[in-house]
C-alpha positions in Angstrom: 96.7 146.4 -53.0 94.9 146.5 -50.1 91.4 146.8 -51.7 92.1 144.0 -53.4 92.9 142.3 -50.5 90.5 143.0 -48.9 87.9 142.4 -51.9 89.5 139.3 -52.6 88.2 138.2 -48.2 84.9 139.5 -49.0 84.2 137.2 -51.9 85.7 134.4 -49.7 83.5 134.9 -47.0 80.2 134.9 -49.7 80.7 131.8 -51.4 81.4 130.3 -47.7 78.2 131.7 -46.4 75.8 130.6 -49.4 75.8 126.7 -48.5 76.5 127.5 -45.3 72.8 129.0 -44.8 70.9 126.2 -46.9 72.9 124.1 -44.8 71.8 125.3 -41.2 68.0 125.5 -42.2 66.1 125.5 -39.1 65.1 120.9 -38.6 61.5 122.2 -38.6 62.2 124.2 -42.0 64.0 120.9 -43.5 61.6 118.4 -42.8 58.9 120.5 -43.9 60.8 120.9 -47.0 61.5 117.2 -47.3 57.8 116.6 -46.7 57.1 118.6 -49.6 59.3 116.8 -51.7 58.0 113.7 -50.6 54.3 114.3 -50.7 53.8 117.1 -53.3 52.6 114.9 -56.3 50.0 113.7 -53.7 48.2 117.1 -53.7 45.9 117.2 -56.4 42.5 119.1 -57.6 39.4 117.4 -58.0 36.7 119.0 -60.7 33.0 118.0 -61.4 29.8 119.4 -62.1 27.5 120.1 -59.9 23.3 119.7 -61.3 21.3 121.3 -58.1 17.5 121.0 -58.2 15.2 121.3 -56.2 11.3 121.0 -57.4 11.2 121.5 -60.8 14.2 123.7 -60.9 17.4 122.8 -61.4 21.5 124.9 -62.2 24.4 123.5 -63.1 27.7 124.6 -61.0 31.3 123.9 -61.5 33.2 122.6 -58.9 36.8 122.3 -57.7 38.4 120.9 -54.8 41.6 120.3 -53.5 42.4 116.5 -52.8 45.4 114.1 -51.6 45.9 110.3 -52.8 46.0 107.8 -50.7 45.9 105.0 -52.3 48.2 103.5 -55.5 44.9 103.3 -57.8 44.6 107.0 -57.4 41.7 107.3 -54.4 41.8 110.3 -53.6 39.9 112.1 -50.5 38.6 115.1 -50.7 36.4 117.8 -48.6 32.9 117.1 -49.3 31.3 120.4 -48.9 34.2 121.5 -51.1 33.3 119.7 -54.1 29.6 119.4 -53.9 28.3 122.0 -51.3 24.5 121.5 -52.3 24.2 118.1 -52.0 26.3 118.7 -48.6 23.6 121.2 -47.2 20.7 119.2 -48.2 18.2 121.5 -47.4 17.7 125.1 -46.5 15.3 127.5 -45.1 13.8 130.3 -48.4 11.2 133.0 -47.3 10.9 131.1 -44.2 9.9 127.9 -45.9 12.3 124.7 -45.7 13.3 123.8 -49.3 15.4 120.2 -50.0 18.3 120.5 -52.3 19.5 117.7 -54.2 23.0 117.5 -56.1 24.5 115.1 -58.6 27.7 115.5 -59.8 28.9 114.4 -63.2 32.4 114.9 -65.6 34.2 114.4 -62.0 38.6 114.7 -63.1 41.1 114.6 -61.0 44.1 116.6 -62.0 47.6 115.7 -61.3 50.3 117.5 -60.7 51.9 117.7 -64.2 48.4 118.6 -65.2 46.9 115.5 -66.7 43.1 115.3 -66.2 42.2 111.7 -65.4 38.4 110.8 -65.8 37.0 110.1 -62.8 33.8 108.9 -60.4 32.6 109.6 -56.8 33.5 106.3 -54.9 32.0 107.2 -51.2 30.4 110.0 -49.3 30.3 110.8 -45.9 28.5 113.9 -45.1 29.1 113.7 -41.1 32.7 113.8 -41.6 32.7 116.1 -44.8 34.4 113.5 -46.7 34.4 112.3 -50.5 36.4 110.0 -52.1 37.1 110.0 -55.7 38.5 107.6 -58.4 39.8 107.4 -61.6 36.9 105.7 -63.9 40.1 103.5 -65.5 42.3 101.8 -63.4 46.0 103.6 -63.6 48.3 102.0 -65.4 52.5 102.4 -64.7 53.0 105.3 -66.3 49.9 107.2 -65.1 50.9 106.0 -61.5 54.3 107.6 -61.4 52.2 111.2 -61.8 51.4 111.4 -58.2 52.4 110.2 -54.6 51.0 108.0 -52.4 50.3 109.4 -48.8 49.8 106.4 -46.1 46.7 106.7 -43.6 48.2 103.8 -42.1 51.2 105.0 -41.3 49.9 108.0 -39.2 51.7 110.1 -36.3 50.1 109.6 -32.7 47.8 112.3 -31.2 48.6 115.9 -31.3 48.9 117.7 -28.3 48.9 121.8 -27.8 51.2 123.7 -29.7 52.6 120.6 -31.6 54.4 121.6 -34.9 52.6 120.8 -38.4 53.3 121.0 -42.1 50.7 121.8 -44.2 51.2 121.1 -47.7 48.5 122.8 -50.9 48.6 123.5 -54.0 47.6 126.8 -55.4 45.1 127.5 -58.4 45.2 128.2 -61.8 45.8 131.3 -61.7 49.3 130.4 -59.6 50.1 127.6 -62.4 49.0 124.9 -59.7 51.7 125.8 -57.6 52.8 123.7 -54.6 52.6 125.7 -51.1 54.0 124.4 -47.7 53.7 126.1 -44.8 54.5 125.5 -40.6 52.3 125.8 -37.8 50.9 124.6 -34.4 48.4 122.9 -33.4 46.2 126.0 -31.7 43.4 123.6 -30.3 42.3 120.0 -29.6 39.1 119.4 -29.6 37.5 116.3 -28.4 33.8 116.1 -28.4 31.6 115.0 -30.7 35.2 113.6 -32.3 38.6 114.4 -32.6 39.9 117.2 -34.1 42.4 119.9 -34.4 42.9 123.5 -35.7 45.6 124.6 -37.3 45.2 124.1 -40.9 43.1 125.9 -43.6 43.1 124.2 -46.9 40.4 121.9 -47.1 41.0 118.5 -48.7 45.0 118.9 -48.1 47.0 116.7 -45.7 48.4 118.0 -42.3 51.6 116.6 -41.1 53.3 116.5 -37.8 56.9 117.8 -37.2 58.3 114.4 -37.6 56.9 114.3 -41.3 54.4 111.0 -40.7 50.6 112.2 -41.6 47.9 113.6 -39.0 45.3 113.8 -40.4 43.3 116.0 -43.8 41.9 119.3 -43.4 38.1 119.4 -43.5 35.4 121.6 -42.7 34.1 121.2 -39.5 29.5 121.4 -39.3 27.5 122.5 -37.1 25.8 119.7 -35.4 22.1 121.2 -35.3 20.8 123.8 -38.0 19.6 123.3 -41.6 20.7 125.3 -44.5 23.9 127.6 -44.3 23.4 127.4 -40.9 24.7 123.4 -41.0 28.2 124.5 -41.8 30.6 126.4 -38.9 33.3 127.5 -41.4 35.9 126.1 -39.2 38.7 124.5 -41.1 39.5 121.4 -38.7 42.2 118.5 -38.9 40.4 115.1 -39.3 42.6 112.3 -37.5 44.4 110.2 -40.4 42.6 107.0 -38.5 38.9 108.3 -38.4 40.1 108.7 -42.2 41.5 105.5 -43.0 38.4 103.6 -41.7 36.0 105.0 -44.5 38.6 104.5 -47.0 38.8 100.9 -46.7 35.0 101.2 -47.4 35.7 102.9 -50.0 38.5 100.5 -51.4 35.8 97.5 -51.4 33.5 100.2 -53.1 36.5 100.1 -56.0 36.4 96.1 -56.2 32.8 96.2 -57.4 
C-alpha cells in the first residue's frame, strides 16, 4: 500500500512538471523560439553556377549560399562572396604576377523551405558591402508566396550596444535535410569605422535579430579594405545594420520593375 502511494505522488508530480518546464522557458529562450517560428520560411538557399575565366581560361563552379527574403516577390539578399567568390575577389596575385578574375553566374535557384527550386536571376551587386540580391525569374504567384516568410528591413531594431542579446536564425545543408537552426548570443563587438557593424553572428547571408525579436541586421563577410586577391577578404563574419541593407534593396526593387 504504501509503494503505491507513494508511486501513485511520483507520477503526479511528473505530469505536473512536464508543462510546467515548457512553460517557464527562459523570455530570451521563448522569443527566440517564436522568432523562429515566425521567420524560418524566410531562410532559404540560393544556388548558381559560377563560369570563372580569366585570359583564355575559364572553370565552372557550383555555388550555394544561404539567403533571407525580404520582400513579398521573393528578393532575397544574400552574401556576395558566398555565392560568387571569384567575381567577389576580382583579381589576385599568381607567381607574383596580378591576374583579373571574372565571374558570371548562370542557372541561379532559390530554394525554399519545403524544397521547391524557383528559377531565379541576380537583381543587384554590391561588392563593398558583400551583398547580392536575387530574384525569382517569374513573379510568385499566391501559392508559391505562402512557401516563405517575409522579413521587414523596415521595421528594424535600434543600434546594438555591447553585450546586447541576438537570435540568429540558419538553416543547415543537405546533408541535415535543410534543417532550421536558431541559436542566442551577444553582441561581442561594435565596430564603427569605415561603417557599422557588429560581431556576433556566423552564418553568412542569415538574419540576426535582437532580443526583442525585430531584425538587426544580415550576417555578411566583412573585407579587408586594402589588398588584392585572398588577401581582400578578413574572414570576419560581421552583422550589416538592417538600414545600410534596406537602402540597396530599394535599388534593387526598381531593378525588379524593369
Amino acid at each position: 500500500m504504501k509503494q503505491t502511494i507513494t508511486l501513485v505522488i511520483l507520477a503526479a508530480l511528473g505530469a505536473g512538471m512536464a508543462p510546467r518546464a515548457a512553460a517557464e522557458a527562459p523570455p530570451d529562450v521563448a522569443m527566440a523560439r517564436r522568432t523562429l517560428e515566425t521567420y524560418g520560411n524566410a531562410i532559404v538557399y540560393v544556388s548558381a553556377v559560377a563560369t570563372i575565366s580569366s585570359g583564355s581560361r575559364s572553370r565552372e563552379q557550383k555555388t550555394r549560399a544561404l539567403g533571407t527574403v525580404i520582400d513579398a516577390r521573393g528578393l532575397t539578399v544574400v552574401s556576395n562572396s558566398s555565392l560568387d567568390p571569384a567575381g567577389a575577389m576580382g583579381s589576385m596575385r599568381l607567381g607574383g604576377a596580378p591576374v583579373t578574375l571574372k565571374s558570371e553566374l548562370g542557372d541561379v535557384k532559390i530554394r525554399t523551405a519545403d524544397g521547391t527550386e524557383l528559377p531565379a536571376r541576380v537583381v543587384l551587386k554590391d561588392d563593398d558591402l558583400d551583398l547580392a540580391f536575387v530574384a525569382p525569374v517569374k513573379a510568385p504567384d499566391a501559392d508559391t508566396r505562402k512557401k516563405f516568410a517575409v522579413v521587414n528591413l523596415g521595421d528594424a531594431a535600434k543600434d546594438a550596444v555591447l553585450l546586447d542579446r541576438i537570435i540568429g536564425l540558419g538553416r543547415a545543408g543537405k546533408d541535415l535535410n535543410y534543417t532550421p537552426t536558431l541559436s542566442l548570443g551577444r553582441v561581442s563587438a561594435v565596430v564603427t569605422k569605415p561603417r557599422t557593424v557588429y560581431i556576433g553572428a556566423r552564418m553568412p547571408g542569415a538574419p540576426v535579430f535582437a532580443g526583442n525579436g525585430k531584425i538587426l541586421g544580415i550576417c555578411i563577410i566583412r573585407r579587408s579594405p586594402s589588398g588584392s586577391g585572398y588577401r581582400r577578404f578578413m574572414r570576419q563574419p560581421v552583422i550589416l545594420p538592417a538600414a545600410d541593407i534596406q537602402e540597396i534593396a530599394n535599388q534593387a526593387r526598381e531593378e525588379l520593375k524593369k
